[in-house]
C-alpha positions as CSV (number, residue, x, y, z in Angstrom):
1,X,0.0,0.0,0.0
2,X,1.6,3.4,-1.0
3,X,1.8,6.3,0.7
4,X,-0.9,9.1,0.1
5,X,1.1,12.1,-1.4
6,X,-0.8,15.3,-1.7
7,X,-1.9,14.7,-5.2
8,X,-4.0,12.4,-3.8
9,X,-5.3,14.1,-1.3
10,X,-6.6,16.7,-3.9
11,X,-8.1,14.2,-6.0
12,X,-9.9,12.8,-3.2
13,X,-10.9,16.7,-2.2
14,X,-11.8,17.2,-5.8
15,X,-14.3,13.7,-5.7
16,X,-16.0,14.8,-2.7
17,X,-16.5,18.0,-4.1
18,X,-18.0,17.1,-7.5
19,X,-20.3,14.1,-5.4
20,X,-21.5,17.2,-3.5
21,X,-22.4,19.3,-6.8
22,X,-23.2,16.0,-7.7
23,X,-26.3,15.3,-5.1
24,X,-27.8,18.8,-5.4
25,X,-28.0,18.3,-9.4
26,X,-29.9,15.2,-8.2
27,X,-31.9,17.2,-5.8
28,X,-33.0,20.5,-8.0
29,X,-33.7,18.0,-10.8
30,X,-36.1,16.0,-8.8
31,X,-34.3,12.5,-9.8
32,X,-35.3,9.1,-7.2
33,X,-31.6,8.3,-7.0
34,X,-29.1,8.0,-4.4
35,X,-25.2,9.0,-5.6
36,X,-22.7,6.5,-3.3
37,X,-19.5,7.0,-4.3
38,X,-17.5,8.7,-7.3
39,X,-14.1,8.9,-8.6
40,X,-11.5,10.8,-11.2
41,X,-9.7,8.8,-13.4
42,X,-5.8,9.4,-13.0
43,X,-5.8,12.3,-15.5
44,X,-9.3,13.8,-14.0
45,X,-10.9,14.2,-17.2
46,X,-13.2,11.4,-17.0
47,X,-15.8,11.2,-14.1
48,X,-17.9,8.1,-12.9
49,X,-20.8,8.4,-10.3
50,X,-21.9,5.0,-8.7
51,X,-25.9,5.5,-7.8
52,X,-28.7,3.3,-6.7
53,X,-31.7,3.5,-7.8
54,X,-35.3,1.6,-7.5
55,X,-36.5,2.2,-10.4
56,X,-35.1,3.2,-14.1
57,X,-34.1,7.2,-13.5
58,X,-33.6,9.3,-16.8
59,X,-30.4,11.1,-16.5
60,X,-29.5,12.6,-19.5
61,X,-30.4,16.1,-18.2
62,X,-27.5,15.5,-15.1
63,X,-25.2,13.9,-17.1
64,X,-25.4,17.0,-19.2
65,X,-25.3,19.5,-16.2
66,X,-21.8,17.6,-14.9
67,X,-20.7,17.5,-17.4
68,X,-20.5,21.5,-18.1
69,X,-20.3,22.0,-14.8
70,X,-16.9,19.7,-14.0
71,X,-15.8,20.0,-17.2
72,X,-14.7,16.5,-17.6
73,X,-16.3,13.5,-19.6
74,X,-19.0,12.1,-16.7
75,X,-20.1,8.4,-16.9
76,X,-23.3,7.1,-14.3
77,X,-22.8,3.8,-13.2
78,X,-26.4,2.2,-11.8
79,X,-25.2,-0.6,-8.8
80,X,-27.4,-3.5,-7.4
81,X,-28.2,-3.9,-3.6
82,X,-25.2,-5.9,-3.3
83,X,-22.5,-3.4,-4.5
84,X,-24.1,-0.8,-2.5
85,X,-23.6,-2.9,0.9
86,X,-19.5,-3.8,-0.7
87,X,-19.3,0.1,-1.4
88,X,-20.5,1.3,1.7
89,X,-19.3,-1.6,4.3
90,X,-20.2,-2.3,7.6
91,X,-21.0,-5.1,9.7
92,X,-22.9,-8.2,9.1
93,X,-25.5,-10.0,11.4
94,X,-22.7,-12.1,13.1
95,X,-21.2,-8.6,14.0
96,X,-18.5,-9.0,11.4
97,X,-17.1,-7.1,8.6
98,X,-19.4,-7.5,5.6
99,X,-17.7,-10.5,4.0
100,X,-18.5,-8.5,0.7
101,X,-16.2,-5.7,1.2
102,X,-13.9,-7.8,3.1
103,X,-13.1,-10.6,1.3
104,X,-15.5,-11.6,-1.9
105,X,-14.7,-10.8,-5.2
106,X,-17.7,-12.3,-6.7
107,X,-21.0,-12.9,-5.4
108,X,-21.8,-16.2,-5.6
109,X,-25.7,-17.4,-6.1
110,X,-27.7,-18.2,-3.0
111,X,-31.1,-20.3,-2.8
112,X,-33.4,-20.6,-0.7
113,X,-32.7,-24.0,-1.2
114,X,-29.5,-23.8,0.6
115,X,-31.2,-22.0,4.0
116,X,-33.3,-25.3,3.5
117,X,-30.7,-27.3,3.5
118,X,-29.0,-26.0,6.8
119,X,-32.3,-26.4,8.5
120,X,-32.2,-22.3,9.1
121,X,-36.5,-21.1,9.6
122,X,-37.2,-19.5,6.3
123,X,-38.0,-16.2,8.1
124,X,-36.6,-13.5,5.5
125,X,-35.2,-11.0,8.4
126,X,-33.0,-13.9,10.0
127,X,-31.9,-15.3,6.8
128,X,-31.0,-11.7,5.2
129,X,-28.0,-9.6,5.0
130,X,-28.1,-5.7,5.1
131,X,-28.3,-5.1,1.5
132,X,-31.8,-7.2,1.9
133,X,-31.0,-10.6,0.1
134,X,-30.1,-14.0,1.0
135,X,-27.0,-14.2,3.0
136,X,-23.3,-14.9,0.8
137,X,-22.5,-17.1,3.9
138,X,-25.2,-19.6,3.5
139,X,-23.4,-20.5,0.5
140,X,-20.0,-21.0,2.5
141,X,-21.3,-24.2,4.1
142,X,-23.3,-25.5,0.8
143,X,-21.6,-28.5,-0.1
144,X,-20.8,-29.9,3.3
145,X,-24.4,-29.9,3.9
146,X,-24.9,-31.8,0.6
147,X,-22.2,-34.6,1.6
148,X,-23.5,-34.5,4.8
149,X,-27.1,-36.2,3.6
150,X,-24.5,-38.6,1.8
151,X,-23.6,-40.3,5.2
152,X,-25.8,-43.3,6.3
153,X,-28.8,-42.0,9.5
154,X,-27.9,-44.1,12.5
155,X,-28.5,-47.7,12.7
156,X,-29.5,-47.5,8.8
157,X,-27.7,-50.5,7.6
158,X,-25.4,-50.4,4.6
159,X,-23.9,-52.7,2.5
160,X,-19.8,-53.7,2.9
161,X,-17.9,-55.4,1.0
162,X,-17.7,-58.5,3.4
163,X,-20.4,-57.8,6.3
164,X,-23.0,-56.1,6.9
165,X,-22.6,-52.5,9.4
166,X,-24.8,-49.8,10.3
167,X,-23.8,-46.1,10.5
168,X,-22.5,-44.9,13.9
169,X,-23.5,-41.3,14.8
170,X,-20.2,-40.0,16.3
171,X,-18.8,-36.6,16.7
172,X,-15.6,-37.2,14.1
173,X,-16.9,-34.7,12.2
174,X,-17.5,-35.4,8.3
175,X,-16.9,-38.8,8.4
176,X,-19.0,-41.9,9.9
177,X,-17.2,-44.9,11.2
178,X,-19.0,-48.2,10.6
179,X,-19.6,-50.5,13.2
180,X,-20.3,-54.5,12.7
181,X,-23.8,-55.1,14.0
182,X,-24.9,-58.4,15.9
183,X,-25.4,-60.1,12.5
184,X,-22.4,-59.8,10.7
């Protein structure tokens, strides 16, 4: 990580100014959008804005406006719920950093189907993170849950290749011992 030199610190002045300008365009023009972030590119002639939005938002007239106004080329990037909560950070329901900004570079998909699978109640404020869809961490544990059903209930007998067993609930984790039962 470099050092911030005072070039930098202008650039990041110069941001906060334009997302300033940036959110009373949005506010005299009336427009249901809410402006998160924006940066310069290195040369500060080309300006992207990072907004959420509910619905579509026509924003030709702003773009328009910045774009005299900073005099730089100005590009309006529309994020989901998602990149909002990875822009913005914070802490997650287990009271830790928002794995999104922390560590995940991709989101993953996440089912219902996997909340199912972990035996979580399907209630939509426990199973939610704060950007208001399914947790990412339900699909952390995914597959063990899937190999899990794999391993025989107890006293379910299985098939070996010389005698006959039954599957032995013990606490060794992912695996299941086998243990020989009266008949075999």
């Amino acid at each position: 990580m470099a050092k911030m030199t005072e070039e930098d610190s202008k650039k990041d002045k110069r941001e906060e100014e334009a997302l300033a300008k940036c959110k009373e365009m949005i506010t005299k023009l009336g427009l249901k959008m809410k402006p998160l972030a924006a940066c310069y590119d290195s040369e500060a002639n080309h300006f992207t804005v990072f907004f959420h939005a509910e619905e579509r938002v026509d924003f030709r007239e702003l773009v328009w406006k910045l774009r005299h106004s900073l005099k730089a080329r100005v590009e309006l990037r529309q994020i989901g719920p998602r990149d909002e909560a990875k822009l913005l950070g914070g802490l997650g329901k287990c009271g830790y950093p928002l794995c999104c900004q922390n560590f995940l570079g991709d989101f993953a998909s996440v089912s219902i189907k996997m909340a199912k699978e972990q035996g979580l109640a399907l209630n939509p404020m426990k199973i939610s993170g704060v950007c208001g869809r399914l947790l990412c961490c339900l699909s952390y544990e995914s597959k063990d849950y899937a190999e899990t059903k794999k391993i025989p209930k107890p006293d379910q007998e299985i098939s070996a290749p010389v005698n006959k067993a039954s599957g032995d609930n013990t606490a060794s984790g992912n695996s299941t011992e086998l243990v020989p039962n009266e008949r075999g």
